[in-house]
C-alpha positions in Angstrom: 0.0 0.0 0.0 1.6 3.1 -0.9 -0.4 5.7 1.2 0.5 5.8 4.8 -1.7 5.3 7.7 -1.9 8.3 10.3 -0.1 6.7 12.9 2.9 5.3 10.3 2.9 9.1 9.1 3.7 10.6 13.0 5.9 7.7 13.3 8.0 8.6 10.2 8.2 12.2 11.3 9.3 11.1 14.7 12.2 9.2 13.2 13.3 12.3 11.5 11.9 11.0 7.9 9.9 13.7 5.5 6.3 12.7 3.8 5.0 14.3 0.9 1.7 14.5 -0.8 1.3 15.3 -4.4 -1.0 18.3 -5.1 -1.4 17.8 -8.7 -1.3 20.4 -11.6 -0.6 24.1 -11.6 -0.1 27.2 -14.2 -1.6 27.2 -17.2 -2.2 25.0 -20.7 0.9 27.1 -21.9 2.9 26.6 -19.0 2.6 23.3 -17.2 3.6 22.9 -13.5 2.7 20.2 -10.5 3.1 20.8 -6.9 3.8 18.7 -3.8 4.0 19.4 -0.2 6.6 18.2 1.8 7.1 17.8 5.9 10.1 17.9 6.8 11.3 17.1 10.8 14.5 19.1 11.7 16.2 19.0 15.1 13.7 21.5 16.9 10.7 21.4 14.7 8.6 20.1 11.8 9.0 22.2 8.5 6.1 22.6 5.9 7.4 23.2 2.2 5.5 23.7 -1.2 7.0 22.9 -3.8 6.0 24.1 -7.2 8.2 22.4 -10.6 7.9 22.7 -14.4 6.1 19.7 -15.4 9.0 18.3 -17.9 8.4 14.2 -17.0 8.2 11.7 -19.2 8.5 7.7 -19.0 11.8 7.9 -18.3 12.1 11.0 -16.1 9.6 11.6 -13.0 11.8 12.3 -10.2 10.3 15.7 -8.9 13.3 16.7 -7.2 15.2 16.9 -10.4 12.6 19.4 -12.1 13.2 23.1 -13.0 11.8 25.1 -10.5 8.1 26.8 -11.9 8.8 30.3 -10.8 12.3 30.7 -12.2 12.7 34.1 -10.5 12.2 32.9 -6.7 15.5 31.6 -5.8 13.8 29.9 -2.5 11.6 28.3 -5.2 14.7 25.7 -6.4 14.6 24.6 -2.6 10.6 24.8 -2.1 8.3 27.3 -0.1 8.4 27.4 3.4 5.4 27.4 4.4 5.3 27.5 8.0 6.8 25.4 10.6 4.9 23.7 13.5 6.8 21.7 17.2 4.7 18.6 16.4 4.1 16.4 13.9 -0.1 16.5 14.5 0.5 20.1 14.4 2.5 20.5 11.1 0.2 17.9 9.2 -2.9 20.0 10.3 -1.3 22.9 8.7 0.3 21.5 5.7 -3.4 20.2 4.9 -5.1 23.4 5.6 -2.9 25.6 4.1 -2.7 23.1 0.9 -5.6 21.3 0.7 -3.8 17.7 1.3 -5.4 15.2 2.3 -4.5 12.9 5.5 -5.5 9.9 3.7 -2.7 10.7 1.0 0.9 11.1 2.7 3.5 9.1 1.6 7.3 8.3 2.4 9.7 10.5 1.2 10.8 9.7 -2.7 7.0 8.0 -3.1 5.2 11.3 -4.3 7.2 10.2 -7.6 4.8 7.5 -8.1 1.8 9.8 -7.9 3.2 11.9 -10.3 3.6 9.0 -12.9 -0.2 8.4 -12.4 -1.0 11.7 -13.2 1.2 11.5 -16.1 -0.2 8.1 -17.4 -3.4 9.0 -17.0 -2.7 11.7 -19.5 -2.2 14.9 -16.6 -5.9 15.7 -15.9 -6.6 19.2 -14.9 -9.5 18.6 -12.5 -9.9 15.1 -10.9 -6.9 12.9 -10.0 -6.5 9.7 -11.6 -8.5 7.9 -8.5 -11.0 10.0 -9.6 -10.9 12.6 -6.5 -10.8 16.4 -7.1 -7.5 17.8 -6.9 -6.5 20.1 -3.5 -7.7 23.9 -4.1 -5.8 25.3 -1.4 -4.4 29.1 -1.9 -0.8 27.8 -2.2 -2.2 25.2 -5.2 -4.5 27.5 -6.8 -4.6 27.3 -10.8 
């Protein structure tokens, strides 16, 4: 099962590993772009990051990380957003879903939100409902 259950998500955090959600498709028809959000643990806290990417994949390249950054001009963009930061891990999930529109049900281990993004990619990059058939987040940071 790829998607992590809630406690297997604090748990992760706990032992200082990220999770990430996939957010699904932003900019424009002339100017494709995906975003993920990422919680990050760090000595003192749990960080929230957005990250926003060019949408260059293919079959043979879908490793987010890699991607051009979407807004070329931010240099905090190559790196991702902070978008807040939060001393627990309940805490900094609640956020990073509020603030994104993620979903609880659909955190996975670091490196994983690569596989979402080949879904979305096989199923052709729909614009409005993932490829399980569920709307894509509308949070402010995600907006299209």
């Amino acid at each position: 099962m790829r998607y992590l259950a809630e406690s297997f998500i604090a748990g992760a955090l706990r032992r200082g590993r990220s999770v990430e959600q996939f957010l699904g498709p932003i900019g424009s028809p002339e100017r494709l772009g995906v975003a993920y959000v990422e919680v990050r643990p760090t000595k003192a806290a749990y960080e929230i990051y957005v990250h926003a990417v060019e949408d260059v994949g293919h079959a043979a390249f879908c490793d987010l990380v890699e991607f051009p950054p979407f807004d070329v001009e931010d240099e905090e963009e190559a790196f991702g957003r902070l978008l807040a930061v939060a001393e627990d891990p309940q805490a900094a999930l609640a956020t990073a879903e509020k603030e994104t529109g993620a979903l609880r049900t659909r955190w996975v281990n670091q490196g994983l939100v690569q596989d979402e993004y080949w879904d979305f990619v096989r199923a052709g990059r729909p614009s409005v409902m993932a490829p399980d058939g569920r709307p894509w987040p509308s949070g402010p940071t995600t907006s299209r």
